[in-house]
Residue frames relative to the residue before (quaternion, step in Angstrom):
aa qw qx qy qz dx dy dz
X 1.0000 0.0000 0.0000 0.0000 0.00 0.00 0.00
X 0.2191 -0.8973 0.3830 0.0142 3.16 -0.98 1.15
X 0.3675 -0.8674 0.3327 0.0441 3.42 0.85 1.48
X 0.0304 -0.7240 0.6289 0.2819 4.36 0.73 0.09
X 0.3189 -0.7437 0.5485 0.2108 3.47 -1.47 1.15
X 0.6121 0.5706 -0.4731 0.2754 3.82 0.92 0.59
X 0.2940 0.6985 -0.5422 0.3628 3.59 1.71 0.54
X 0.5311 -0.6655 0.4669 0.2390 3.11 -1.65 1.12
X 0.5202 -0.6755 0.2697 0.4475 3.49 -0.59 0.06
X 0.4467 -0.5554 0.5510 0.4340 4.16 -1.21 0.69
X 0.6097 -0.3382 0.6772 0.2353 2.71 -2.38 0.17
X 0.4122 -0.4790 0.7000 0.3326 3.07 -1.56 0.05
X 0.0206 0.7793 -0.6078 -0.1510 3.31 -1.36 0.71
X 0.2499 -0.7702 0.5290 0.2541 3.80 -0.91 0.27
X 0.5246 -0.5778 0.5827 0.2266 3.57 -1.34 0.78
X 0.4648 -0.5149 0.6151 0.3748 3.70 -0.68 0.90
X 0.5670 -0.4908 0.5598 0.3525 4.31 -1.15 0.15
X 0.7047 0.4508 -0.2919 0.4637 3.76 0.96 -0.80
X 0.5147 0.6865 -0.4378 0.2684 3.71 1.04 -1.02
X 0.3388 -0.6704 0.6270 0.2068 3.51 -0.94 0.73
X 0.3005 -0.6608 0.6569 0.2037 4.31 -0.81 0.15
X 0.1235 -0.6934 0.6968 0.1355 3.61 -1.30 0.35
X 0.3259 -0.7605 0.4749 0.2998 3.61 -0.64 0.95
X 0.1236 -0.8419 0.4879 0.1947 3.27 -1.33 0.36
X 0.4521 -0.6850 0.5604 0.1108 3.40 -1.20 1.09
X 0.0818 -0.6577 0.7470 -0.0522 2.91 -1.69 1.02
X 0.4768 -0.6801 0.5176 0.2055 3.79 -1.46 0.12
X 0.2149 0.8612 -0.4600 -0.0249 3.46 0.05 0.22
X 0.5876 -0.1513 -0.2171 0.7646 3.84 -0.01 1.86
X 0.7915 -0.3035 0.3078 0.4321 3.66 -0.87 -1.52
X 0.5299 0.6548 -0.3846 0.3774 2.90 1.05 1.51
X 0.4086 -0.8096 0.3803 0.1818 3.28 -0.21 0.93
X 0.4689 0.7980 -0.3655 0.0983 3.96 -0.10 0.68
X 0.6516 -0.5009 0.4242 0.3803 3.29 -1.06 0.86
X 0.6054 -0.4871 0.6290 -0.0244 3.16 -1.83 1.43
X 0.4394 0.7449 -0.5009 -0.0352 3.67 -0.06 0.82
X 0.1419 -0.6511 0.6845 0.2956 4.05 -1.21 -0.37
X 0.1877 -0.5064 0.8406 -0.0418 2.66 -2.10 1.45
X 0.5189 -0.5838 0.5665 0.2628 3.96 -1.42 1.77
X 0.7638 -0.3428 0.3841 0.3893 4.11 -1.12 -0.29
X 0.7677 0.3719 -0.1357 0.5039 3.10 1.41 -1.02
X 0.5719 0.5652 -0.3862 0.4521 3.17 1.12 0.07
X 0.4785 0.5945 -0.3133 0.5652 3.36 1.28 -1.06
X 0.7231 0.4527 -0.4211 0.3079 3.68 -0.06 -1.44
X 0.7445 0.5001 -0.1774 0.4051 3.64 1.00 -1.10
X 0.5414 0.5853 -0.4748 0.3726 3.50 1.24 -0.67
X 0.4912 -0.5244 0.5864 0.3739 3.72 -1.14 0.51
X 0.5719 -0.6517 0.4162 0.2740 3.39 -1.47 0.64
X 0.4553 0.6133 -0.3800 0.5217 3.29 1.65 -0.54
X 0.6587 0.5339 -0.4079 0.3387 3.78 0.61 -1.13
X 0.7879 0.5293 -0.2050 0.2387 3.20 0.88 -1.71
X 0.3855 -0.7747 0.3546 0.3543 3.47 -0.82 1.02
X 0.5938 -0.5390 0.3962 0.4471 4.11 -1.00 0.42
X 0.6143 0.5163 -0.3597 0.4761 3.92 0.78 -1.16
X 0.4519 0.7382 -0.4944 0.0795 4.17 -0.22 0.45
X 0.2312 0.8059 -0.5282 -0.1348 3.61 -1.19 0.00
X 0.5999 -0.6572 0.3285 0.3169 2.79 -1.51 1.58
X 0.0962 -0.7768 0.6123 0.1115 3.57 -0.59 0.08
X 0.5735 -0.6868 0.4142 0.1669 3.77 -0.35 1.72
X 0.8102 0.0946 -0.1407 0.5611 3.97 -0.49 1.03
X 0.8186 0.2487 -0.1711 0.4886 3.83 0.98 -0.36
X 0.7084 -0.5769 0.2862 0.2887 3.44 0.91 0.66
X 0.6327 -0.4950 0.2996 0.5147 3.97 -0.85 -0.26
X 0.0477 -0.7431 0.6405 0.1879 3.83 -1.16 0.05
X 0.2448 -0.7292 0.6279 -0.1183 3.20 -1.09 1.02
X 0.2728 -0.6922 0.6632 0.0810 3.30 -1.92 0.27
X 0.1868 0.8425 -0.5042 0.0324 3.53 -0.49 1.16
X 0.6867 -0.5083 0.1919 0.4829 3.50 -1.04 0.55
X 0.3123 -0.7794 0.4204 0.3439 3.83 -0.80 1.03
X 0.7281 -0.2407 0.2208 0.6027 3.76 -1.16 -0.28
X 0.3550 -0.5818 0.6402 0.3544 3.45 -1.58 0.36
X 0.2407 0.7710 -0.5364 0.2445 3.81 0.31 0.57
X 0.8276 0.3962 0.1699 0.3594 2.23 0.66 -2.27
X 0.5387 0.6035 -0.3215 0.4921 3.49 1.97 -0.19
């Protein structure tokens, strides 16, 4: 993934405590999988086993990543 490095930096934003999230999905070859972000500090804590290999860091908003999506939906 291929982040352009002349974007200004994001805000931090917070989720009201009620907000609900919709997940989002992406395709990657023939694989269905869920779109995700983890802040700096999340990342720092995820086990390395957890963390997926496809990532980029993306300045003010933290790491983004691709992981397998629900098997529901496969």
């Amino acid at each position: 993934m291929i982040i352009p490095s002349n974007l200004p930096p994001q805000r931090k934003q917070s989720r009201p405590a009620k907000s609900s999230t919709t997940p989002v999905y992406c395709i990657v070859g023939d694989t269905l999988c869920e779109v995700r972000i983890w802040s700096d500090a999340e990342w720092e804590r995820l086990d390395s086993a957890a963390k997926p290999s496809q990532v980029s860091h993306v300045p003010g908003l933290g790491w983004v990543g691709a992981v397998l999506g629900p098997t529901e939906l496969r």
